[in-house]
C-alpha positions in Angstrom: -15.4 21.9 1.7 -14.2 19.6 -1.0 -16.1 16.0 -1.6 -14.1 13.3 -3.0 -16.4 10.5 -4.5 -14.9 6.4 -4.7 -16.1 4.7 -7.0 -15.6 0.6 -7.0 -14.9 -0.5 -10.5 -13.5 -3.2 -12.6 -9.9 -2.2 -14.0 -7.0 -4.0 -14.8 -8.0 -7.9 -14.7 -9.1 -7.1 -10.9 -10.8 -4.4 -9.0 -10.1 -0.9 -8.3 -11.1 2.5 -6.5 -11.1 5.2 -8.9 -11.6 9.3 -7.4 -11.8 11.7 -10.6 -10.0 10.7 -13.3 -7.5 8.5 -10.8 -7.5 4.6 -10.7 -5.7 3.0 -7.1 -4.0 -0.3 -7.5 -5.7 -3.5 -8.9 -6.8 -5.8 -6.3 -8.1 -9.5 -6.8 -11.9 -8.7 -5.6 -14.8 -6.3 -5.5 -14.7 -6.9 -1.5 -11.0 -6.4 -1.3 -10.8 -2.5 -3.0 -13.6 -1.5 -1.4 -11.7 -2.0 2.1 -8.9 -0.4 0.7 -11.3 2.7 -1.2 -12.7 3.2 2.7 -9.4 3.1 4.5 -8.1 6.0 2.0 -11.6 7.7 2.4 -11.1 7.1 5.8 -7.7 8.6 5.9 -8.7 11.6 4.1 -10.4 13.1 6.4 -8.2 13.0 9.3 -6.9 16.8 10.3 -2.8 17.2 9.9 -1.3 19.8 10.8 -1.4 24.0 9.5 2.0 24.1 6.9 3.9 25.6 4.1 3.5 24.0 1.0 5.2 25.1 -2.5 3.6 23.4 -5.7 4.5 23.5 -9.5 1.6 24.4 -11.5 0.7 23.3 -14.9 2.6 26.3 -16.3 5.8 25.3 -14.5 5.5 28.2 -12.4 6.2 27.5 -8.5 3.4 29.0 -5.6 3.8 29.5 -2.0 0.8 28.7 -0.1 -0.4 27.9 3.6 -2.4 24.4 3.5 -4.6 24.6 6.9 -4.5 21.2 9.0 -7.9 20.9 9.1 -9.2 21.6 5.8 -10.1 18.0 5.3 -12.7 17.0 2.3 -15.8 15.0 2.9 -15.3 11.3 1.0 -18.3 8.8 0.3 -17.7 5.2 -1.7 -19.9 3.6 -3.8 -20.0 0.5 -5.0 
């Protein structure tokens, strides 16, 4: 199982969740996007359901795959 990490950090003039590389919005406070980084962790985790997906790789090449509803990563934030 994946783990996705949120990290609370300064970006922008404001405040800002960043997972990986990947910055969310700017918000005006520490307090206020680190609700928002545990609402998406939140979100992340909730099952969906078992369905075709098709995706463009970095080669331009298209895939086929089957993305199982309840293959869900783990999330933690940090502030």
């Amino acid at each position: 199982m994946a783990k996705l990490f949120y990290e609370i950090v300064q970006h922008d003039g404001g405040w800002a969740y960043k997972v990986g590389e990947t910055y969310s919005e700017t918000f005006p406070s520490h307090e206020d996007a680190l609700r928002a980084a545990e609402t998406a962790a939140a979100e992340q985790r909730v099952a969906g359901s078992t369905d075709g997906i098709q995706f463009e790789d970095a080669e331009g090449r298209w895939h086929d795959e089957v993305a199982r509803g309840d293959d869900r990563p783990d999330t933690e934030v940090s502030d």
